[in-house]
N, C-alpha and C positions, 0 to 999 in steps of 0.2 A: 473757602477754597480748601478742596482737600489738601493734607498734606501730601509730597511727592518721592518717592525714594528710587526718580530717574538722575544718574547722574552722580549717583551715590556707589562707595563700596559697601554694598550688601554684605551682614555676613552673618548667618543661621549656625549657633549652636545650643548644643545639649545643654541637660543639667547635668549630667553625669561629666561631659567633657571641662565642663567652665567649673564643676564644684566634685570635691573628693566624697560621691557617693558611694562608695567600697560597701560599710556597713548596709545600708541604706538597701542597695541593690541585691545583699545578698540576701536578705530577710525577705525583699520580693520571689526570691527565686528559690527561696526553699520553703516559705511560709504565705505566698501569697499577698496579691494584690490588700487583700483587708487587715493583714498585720503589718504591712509596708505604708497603709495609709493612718493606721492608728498609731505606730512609731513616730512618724513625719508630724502627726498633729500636736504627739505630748514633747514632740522635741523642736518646734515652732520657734522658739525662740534661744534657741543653740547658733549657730553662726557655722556655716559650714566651710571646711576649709579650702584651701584652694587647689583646682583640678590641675589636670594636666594642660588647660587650655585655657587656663585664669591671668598668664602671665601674656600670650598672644594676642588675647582680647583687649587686658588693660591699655597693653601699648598700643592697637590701636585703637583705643578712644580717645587716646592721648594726642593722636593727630589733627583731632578736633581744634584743639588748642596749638595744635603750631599751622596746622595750612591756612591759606589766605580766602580760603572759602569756607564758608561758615557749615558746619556738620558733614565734612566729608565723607565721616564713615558712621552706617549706621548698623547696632547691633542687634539682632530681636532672640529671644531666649526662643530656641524651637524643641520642644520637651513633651515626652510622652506623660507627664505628669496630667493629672486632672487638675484644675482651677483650686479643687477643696487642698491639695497636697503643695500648693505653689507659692503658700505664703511663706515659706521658712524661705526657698530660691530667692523669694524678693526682698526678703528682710535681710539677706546674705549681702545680695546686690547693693543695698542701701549702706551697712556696715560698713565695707571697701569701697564706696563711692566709685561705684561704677555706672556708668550715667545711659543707666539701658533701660528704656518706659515702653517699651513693647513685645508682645508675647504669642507665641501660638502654643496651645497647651489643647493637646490631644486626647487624653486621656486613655490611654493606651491605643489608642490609633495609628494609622501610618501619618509620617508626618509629609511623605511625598511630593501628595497632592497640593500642598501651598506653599513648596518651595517656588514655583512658579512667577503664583502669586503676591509675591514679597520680592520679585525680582533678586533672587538669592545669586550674588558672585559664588560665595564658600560657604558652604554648610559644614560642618567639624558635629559628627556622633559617635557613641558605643551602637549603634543598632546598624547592622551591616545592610539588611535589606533596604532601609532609608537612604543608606550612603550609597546603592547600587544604583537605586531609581534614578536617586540624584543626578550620576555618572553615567542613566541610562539617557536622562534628557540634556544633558549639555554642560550640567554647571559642576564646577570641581566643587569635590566632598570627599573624605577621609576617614577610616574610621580613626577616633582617638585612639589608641592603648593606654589601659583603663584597669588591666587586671597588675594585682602586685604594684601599686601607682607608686609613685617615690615621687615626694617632695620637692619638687624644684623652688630652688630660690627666686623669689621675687622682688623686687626695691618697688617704692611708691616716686621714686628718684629717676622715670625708666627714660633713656636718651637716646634708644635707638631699637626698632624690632628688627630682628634679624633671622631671614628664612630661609629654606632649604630648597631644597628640590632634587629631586633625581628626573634622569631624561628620559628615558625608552618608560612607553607607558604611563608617562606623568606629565611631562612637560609634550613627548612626542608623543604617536600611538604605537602601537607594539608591530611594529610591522617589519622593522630591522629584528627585532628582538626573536618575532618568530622564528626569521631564518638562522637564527645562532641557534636557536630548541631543533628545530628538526635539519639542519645542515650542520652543523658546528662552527669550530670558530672562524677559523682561514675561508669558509664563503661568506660567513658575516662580514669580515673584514672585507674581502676582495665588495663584497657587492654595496659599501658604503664606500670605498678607494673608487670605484665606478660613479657612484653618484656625490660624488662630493662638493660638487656643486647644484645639486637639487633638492631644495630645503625640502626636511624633515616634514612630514604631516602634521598637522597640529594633533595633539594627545588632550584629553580632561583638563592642563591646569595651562594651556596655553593662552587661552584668553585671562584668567586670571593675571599670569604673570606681565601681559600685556597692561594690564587696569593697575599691577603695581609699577610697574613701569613708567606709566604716565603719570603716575602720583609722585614718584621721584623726582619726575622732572618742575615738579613746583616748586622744588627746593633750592638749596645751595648741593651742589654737586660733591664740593669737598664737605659739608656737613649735613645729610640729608638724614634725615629718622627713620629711612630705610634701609637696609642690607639685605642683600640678596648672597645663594650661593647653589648653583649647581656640584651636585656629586654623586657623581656617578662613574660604573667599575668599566665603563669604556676606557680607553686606550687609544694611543698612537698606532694605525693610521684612521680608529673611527674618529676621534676627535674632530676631525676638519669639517666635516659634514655637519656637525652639530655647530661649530663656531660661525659658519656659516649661515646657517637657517638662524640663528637668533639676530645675525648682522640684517638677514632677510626680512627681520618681523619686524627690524629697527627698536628689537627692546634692548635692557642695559642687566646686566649678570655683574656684581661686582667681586665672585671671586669664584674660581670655576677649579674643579678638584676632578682631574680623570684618573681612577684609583687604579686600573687594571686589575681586579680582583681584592682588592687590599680593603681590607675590613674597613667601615663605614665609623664605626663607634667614635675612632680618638677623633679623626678629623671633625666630625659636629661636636664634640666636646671641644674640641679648639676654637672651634669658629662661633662657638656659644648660641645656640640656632635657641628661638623662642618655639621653632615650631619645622619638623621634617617631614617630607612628603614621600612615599613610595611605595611603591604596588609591591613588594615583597615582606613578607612576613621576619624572613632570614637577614633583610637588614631593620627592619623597625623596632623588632622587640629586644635587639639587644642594643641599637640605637635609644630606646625608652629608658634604658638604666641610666643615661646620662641629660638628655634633651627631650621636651614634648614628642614623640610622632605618631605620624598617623598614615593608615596602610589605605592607599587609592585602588579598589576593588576593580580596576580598568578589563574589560572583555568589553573584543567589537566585535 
């Protein structure tokens, strides 16, 4: 019987996102695919360190081992690497005992076409056009930030993941947010005070946070190994609308930040996010100097 990954939180990332290819990539990009492949083969057995997206995956694989059903979450390395370039990735994998036995490896292809086929929840890349597709057919995807990477700490200790989210355009669609771009603020506002009670449209990561949702609920509430947090530069009076539509999808946000324009950085350094999601460049990349994130390419 085949194996089944119905049922399962799917989730499709890079090499570059899960491993610190900085050097790596740039030797591709300025010397070419055949000096990128002959580096990777004499450096096969180097250990590569960890990306921006090493700490979000570890924890959760580590779910595995606390939910009450067996392999809840299953990870597949989705990499434009070719098959010849892929053994250091998996000799990486094996080093930090990360428990990931499946792969699509493209070889400079798009990786698109079998995000499908893999029933992909979250796909996490450096390759924007993969992560458009992605976000063209339905399933949330990110690019990492990946350039200038910094470090983040990781423990093999990890007791809880903890994620991010901004609203308009991530959790919702951009559809309040256009009319702040072409009407400004006070019709933004007036025209969410109007619909305040009629939930949000769903946006890219709204089914997701739905799938984390009900994985929370397997737990203990006051110790669950998940955290959530919306943050977003919404305001008093758009807030209600927004508290609203998530009461409406019956999913659960465990700690919600309306900044009214107030820089995004300290707050996810407080809140120690393994992993932040948002369609703006102007909050990710200097949100990156302290927490993983990754920019949601959203156009409908």
């Amino acid at each position: 019987m085949a194996y089944s990954l119905e049922h399962k939180l799917v989730v499709g990332v890079s090499s570059r996102a899960l491993f610190d290819l900085t050097v790596e990539n740039t030797i591709f990009e300025t010397k070419g695919v055949e000096a990128y492949r002959q580096y990777q083969l004499e450096h096969e057995q180097e250990i590569l360190k960890p990306g921006p997206g090493f700490t979000l995956i570890k924890s959760l694989l580590n779910l595995n081992k606390l939910s009450n059903q067996k392999q809840r979450v299953e990870v597949i390395v989705m990499s434009r690497n070719s098959a010849d370039t892929s053994l250091r990735v998996f000799n990486s994998l094996t080093h930090y005992g990360l428990e990931i036995s499946r792969a699509a490896l493209a070889s400079g292809g798009s990786l698109a076409p079998y995000l499908g086929a893999f029933k992909t929840d979250l796909f996490l890349s450096a390759y924007e056009d993969d992560v458009q597709s992605a976000i063209n057919s339905g399933i949330a995807a990110g690019i990492i930030v990946s350039d200038g990477i910094h470090h983040y700490p990781y423990s093999d200790d990890i007791k809880q993941i903890r994620i991010a989210f901004d609203g308009d355009a991530v959790l919702f669609t951009d559809e309040s947010e256009r009319i702040y771009q072409r009407d400004g603020l006070k019709a933004f506002e007036e025209n969410e005070r109007k619909n305040a009670n009629n939930p949000l449209p769903e946006g890219p990561f709204a089914k997701f946070l739905k799938t984390i949702s009900a994985l929370q609920k397997e737990f203990d509430q006051n110790n669950a190994p998940i955290r959530t947090a919306l943050v977003t530069s919404r305001s008093a009076p758009a807030h209600e609308r927004v508290i609203r539509t998530l009461r409406a999808w019956n999913v659960r946000i465990d700690e919600a930040f309306f900044l009214g324009g107030i820089s995004k950085k300290e707050i996810l350094e407080a809140f120690q996010a393994d992993i932040f999601f948002d369609d703006q460049a102007v909050h990710t990349t200097p949100a990156s100097e302290v927490v993983p994130s990754a920019r949601v390419p959203y156009k409908q």
